[in-house]
C-alpha positions as CSV (number, residue, x, y, z in Angstrom):
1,X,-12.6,-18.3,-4.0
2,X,-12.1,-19.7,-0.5
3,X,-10.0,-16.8,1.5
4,X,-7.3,-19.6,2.4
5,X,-7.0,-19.8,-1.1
6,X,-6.8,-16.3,-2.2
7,X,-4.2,-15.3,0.6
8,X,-2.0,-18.5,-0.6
9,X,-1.9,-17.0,-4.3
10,X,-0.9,-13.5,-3.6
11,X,1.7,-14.4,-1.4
12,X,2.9,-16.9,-3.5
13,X,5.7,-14.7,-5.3
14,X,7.3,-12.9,-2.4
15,X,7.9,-9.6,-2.2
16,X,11.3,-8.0,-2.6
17,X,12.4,-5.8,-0.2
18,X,12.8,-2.6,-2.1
19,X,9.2,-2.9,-3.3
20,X,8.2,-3.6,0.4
21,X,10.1,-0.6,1.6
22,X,8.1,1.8,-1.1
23,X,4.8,0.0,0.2
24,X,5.4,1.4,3.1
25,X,6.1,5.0,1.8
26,X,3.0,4.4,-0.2
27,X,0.9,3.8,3.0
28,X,2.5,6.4,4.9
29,X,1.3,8.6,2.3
30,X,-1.9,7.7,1.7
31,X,-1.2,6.1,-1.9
32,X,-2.4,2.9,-1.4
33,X,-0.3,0.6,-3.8
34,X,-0.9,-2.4,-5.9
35,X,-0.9,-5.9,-3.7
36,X,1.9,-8.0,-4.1
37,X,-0.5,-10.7,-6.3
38,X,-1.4,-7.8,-8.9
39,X,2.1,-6.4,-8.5
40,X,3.8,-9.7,-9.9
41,X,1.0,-10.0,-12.6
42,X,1.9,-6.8,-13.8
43,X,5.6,-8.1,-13.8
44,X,4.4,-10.9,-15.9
45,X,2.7,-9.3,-18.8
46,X,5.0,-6.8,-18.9
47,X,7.5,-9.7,-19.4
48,X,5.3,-11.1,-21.9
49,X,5.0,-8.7,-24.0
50,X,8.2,-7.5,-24.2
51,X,7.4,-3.8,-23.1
52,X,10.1,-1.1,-23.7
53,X,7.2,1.5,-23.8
54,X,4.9,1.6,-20.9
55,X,2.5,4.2,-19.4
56,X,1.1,3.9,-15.9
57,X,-2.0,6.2,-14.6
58,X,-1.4,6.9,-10.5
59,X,2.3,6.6,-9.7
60,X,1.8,6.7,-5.9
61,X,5.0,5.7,-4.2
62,X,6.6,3.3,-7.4
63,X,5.0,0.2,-6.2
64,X,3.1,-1.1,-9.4
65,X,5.8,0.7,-11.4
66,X,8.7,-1.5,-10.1
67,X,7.1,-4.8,-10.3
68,X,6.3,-3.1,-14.4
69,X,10.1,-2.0,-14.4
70,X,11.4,-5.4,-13.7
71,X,9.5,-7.1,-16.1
72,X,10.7,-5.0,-18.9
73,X,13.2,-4.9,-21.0
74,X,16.3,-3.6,-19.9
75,X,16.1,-0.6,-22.5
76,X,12.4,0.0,-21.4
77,X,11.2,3.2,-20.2
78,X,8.6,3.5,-18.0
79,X,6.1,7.0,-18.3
80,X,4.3,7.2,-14.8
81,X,2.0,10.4,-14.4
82,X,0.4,11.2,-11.1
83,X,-1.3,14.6,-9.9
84,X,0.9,14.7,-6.8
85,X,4.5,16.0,-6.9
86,X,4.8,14.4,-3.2
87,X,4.4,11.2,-4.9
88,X,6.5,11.1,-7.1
89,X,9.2,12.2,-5.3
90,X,8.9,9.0,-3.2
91,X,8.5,7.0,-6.3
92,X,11.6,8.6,-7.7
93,X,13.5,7.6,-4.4
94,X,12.3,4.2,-5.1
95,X,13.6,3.9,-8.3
96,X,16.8,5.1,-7.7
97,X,16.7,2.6,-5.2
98,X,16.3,-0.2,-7.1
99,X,19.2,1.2,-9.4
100,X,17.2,2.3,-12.0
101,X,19.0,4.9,-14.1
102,X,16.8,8.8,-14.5
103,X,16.7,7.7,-18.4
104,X,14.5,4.7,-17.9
105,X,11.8,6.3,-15.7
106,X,9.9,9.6,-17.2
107,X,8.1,11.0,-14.3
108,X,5.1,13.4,-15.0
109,X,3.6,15.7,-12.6
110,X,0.2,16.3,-13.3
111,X,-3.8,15.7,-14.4
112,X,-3.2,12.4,-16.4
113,X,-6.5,13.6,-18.5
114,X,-4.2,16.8,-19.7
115,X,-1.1,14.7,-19.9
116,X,-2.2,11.9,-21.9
117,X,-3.5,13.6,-25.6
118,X,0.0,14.4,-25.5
119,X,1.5,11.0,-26.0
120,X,2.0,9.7,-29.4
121,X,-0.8,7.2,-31.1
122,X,-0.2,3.8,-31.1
123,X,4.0,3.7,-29.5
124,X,3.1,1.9,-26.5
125,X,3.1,-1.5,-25.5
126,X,1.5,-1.8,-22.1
127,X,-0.5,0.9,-20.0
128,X,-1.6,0.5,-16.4
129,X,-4.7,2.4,-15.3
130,X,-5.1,3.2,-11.4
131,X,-5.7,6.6,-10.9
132,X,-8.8,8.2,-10.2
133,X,-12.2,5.6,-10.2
134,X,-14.4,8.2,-11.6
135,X,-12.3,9.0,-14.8
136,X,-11.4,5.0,-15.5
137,X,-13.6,5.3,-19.0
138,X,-11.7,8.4,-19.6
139,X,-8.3,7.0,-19.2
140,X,-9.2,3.6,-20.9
141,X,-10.1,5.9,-24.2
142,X,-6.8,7.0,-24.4
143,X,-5.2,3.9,-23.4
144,X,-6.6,2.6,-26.6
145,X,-5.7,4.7,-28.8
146,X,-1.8,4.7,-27.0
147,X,-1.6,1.5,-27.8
148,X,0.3,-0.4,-30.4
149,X,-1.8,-3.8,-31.8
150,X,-0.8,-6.6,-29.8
151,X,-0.5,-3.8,-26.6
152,X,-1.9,-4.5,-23.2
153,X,-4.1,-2.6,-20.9
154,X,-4.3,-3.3,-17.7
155,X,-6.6,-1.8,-15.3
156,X,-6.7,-2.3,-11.1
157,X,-9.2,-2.2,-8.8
158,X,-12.0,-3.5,-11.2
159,X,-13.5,-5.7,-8.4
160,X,-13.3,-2.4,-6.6
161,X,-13.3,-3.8,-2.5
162,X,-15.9,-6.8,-3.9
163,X,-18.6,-4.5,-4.6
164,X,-18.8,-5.0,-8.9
165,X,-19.6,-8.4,-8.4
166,X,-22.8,-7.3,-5.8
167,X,-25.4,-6.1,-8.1
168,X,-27.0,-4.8,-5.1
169,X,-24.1,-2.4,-4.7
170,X,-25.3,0.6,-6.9
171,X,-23.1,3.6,-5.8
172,X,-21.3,5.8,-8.7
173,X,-17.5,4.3,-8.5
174,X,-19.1,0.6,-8.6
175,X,-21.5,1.7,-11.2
176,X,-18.7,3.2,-13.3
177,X,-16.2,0.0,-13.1
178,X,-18.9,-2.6,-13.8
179,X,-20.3,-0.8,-16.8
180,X,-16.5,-0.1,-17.9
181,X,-16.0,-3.6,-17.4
182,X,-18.6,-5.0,-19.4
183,X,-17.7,-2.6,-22.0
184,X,-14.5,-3.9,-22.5
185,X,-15.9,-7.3,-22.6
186,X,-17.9,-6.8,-25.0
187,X,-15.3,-5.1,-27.3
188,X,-14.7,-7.2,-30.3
189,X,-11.5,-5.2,-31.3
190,X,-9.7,-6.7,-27.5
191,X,-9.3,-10.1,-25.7
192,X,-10.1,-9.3,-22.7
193,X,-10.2,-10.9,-19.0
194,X,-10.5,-10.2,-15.6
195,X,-8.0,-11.8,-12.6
196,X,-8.9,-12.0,-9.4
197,X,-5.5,-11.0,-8.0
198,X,-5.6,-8.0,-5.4
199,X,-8.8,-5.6,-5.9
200,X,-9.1,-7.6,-9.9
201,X,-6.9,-7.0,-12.6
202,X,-9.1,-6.5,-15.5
203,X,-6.2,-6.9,-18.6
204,X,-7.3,-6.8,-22.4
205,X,-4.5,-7.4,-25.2
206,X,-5.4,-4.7,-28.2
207,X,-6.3,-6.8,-31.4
């Protein structure tokens, strides 16, 4: 894709100014957040699909989970776990923000790896992985099995800075997203794709 082309397309939905503002608090922090092309794609399957039950992986400063929020439901409730308290604090001052009552944001504090197990099989609708690179295959096994038939898993940062698509690139992270990738690909229990909006947005609907 020519770079003309690329910028054109994530710029093409602009982004509001609350979600600017937590980009901001997200870069101040060292969170990097979700570009505004994966942020409104996210805001689009969540849409979709209807989802009053999502579960993101890496809160940072609310970013990803605001463009999610405003593609659900207005009963949906959005579970965002994250390892830093300082995080979510700033993702809970961007939600409030936005005017998004407590009750539809459940903000968890802690390793998503312990966190996880204790959700319930099969009650959610969407889950958004982009936390640690290293433990992606970890997270996506218990995406799967969070998930509801029909659910959709979305995972950023799957063309991880252009270096999956370089088989001469052969370092662990890259290693560990282009094998996760071609897992996933070659799942027959999924429909799986891979969008090149942001860093890639691999998404795969749960047969």
């Amino acid at each position: 894709m020519r770079p003309g082309t690329w910028t054109y397309a994530e710029e093409f939905i602009p982004e509001p100014e609350l979600i600017e503002r937590a980009r901001v608090r997200g870069d101040e922090l060292g969170a990097v957040p979700v570009g505004t092309g994966t942020g409104a794609a996210l805001r689009m399957l969540a849409a979709a699909n209807h989802a009053r039950s999502v579960v993101e992986i890496g809160t940072g400063a609310g970013v990803s989970g605001l463009w999610l929020l405003s593609g659900m439901p207005a009963d949906g409730i959005l579970t965002t776990i994250d390892i830093s308290s300082e995080h979510q604090h700033a993702a809970k001052q961007a939600f409030a923000e936005a005017g998004y009552p407590p009750q539809r944001t459940r903000t968890i504090v802690g390793s998503a790896l312990s966190v996880l197990p204790r959700l319930t099989d099969g009650g959610y609708d969407l889950v958004l992985v982009d936390g640690e690179k290293t433990e992606y295959p970890a997270y996506v096994e218990q995406a799967l099995r969070l998930l509801r038939p029909g659910g959709v898993l979305a995972i950023d940062n799957m063309l991880w800075h252009d270096q999956v698509a370089d088989p001469a690139a052969r370092d662990d992270v890259t290693r560990i997203l282009r094998d996760l990738g071609k897992q996933l690909r070659d799942d027959d229990s999924l429909d799986t794709t891979l969008l090149p909006v942001g860093d890639g947005l691999l998404v795969a609907v749960k047969r």
